[in-house]
N, C-alpha and C positions, 0 to 999 in steps of 0.2 A: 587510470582509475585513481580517486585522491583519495585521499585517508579519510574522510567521511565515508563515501563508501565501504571504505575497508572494513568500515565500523559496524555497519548496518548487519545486522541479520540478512541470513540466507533468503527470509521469506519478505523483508521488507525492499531489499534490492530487486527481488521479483517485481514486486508493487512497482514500485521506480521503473524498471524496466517497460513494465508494461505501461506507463504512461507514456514514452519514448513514443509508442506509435501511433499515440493521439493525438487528433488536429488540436493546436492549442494547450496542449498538457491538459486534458480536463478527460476524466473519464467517469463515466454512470455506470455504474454495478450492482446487479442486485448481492446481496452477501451474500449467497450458495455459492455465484460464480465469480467472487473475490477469494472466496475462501481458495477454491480448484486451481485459480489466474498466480496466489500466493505460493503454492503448492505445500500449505500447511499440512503437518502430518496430524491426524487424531482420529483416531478410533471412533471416538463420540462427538458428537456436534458441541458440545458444550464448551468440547476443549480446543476444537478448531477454530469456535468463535473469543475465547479468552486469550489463542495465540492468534488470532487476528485483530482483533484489540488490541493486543502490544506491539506487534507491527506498525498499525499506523500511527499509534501516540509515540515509537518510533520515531517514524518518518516527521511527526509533526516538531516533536522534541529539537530535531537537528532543521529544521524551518526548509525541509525540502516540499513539503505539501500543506494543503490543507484538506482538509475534511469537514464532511457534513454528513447528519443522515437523515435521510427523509423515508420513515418506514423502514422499507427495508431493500433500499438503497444506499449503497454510499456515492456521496460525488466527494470525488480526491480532483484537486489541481495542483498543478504544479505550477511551486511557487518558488523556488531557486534559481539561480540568475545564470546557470549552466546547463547545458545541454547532457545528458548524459547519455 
């Protein structure tokens, strides 16, 4: 494990992790089932969706992924030059 990961949130290594077992690092999620895949804690949707918003700007921050959203999907790839 290298000290970026170390860094990452509990729920953004989930993210990362679960890219791992995608052909190509590219994964399409609608956000209900990012939200569940991150295993973000929140009583209300509201706040599941503002701690999955910081997850991935996260992830993007430290240039392990990108993202996009299309409605209400996210496509995340993976864009880091390690396998994790």
């Amino acid at each position: 494990m290298d000290t970026t990961q170390l860094t990452l949130s509990p729920y953004a290594r989930n993210i990362l992790e679960e890219l791992e077992g995608h052909i190509n690092g590219l994964l399409k999620v609608r956000e209900p089932d990012l939200i569940r895949l991150s295993k973000v804690p929140g009583t209300r949707i509201i706040q599941a969706r503002d701690e999955l918003e910081k997850c991935v700007r996260e992830l993007e921050e430290h240039n392990l992924v990108s993202c996009e959203r299309q409605g209400e999907r996210y496509i995340i790839r993976n864009i880091s030059e390690r396998n994790w």
